[in-house]
C-alpha positions in Angstrom: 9.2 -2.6 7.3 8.3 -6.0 8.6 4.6 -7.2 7.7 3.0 -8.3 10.8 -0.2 -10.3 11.0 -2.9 -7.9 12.0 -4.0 -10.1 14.9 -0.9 -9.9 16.7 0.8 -6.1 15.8 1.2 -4.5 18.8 1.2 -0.6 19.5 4.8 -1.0 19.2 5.2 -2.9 16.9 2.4 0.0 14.8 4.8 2.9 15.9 8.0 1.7 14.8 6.0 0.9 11.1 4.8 4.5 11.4 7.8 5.9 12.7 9.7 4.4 9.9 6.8 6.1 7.2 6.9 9.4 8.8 10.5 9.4 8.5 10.7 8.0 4.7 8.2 11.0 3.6 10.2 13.7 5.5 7.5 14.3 8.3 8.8 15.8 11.4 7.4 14.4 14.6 7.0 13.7 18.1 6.3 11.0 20.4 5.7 11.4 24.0 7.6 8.2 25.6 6.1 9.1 28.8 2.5 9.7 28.5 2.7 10.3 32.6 4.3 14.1 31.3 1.5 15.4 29.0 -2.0 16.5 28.9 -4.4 13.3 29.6 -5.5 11.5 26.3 -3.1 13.7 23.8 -2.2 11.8 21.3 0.8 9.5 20.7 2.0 11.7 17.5 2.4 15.2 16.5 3.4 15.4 12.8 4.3 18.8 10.7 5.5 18.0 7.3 7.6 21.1 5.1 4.4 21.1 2.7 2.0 22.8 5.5 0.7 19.7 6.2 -0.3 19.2 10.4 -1.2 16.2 11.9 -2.1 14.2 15.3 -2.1 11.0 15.7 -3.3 8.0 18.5 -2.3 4.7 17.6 -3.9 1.8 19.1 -2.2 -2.1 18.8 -3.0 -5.8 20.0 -2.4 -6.3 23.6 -1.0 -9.9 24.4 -4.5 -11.7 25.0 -4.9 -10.8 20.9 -7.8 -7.5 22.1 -7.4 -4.4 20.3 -6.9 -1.2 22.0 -9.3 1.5 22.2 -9.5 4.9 22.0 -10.4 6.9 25.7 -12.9 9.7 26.0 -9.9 12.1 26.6 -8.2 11.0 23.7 -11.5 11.0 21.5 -11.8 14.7 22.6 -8.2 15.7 21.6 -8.6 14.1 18.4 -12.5 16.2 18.1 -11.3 19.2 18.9 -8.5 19.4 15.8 -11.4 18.2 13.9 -13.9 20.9 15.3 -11.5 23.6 15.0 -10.9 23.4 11.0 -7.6 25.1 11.2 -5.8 25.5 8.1 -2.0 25.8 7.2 -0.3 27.0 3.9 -4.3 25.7 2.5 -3.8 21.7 4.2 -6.3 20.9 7.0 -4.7 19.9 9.8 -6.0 16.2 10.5 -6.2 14.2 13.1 -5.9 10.4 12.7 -6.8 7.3 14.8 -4.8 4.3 13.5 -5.0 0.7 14.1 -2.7 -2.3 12.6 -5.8 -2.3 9.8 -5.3 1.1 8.6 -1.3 -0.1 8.1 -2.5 -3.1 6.0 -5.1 -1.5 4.1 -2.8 1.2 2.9 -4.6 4.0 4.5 -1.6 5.2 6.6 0.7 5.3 3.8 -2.0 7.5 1.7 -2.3 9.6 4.7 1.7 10.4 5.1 2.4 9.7 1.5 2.4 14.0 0.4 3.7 13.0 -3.2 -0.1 11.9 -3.8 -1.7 15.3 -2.6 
């Protein structure tokens, strides 16, 4: 994975580095490319991993005036409800995650998808 400077990772460029960990740690996901097709404000990943584990995830980047995006009512909602519910799987909790080009750099993304460390 190419480090980018937090100031100027895009969405993009933030999928393709999580795209690339989902994909190292065996997760199996989704990504709807056109958001125009689902549900207003679902989020950007759905992630099921062979060790029970359930996750959504909205990823927000750097638009090209350097401002970072932020997360819409709808999509705060989505992510609430998965929180709200407390659904468990095989005993994991599914999660719901938003991520910013931060959480890449601090290491929290990789902690989150990394299941060796459960």
């Amino acid at each position: 994975m190419r480090r980018q400077h937090t100031k100027r990772m895009s969405e993009a460029e933030l999928q393709s580095a999580v795209v690339d960990m989902l994909t190292l740690y065996g997760w199996k996901w989704h990504h709807e490319t056109d958001s125009r097709k689902s549900k207003r404000g679902f989020p950007d990943f759905i992630a099921a991993h062979t060790s029970g584990r359930l996750m959504l995830i909205e990823l927000k980047g750097y638009n090209s005036r350097g401002r970072l995006g932020k997360v819409t009512v709808e999509q705060q909602q989505w992510l609430d409800v998965w929180r709200q519910v407390g659904a468990w799987i095989d005993g994991h909790q599914i999660s719901s995650h938003a991520w910013k080009p931060e959480n890449l750099h601090s290491g929290a993304i990789l902690r989150a998808l990394d299941i060796r460390k459960r």
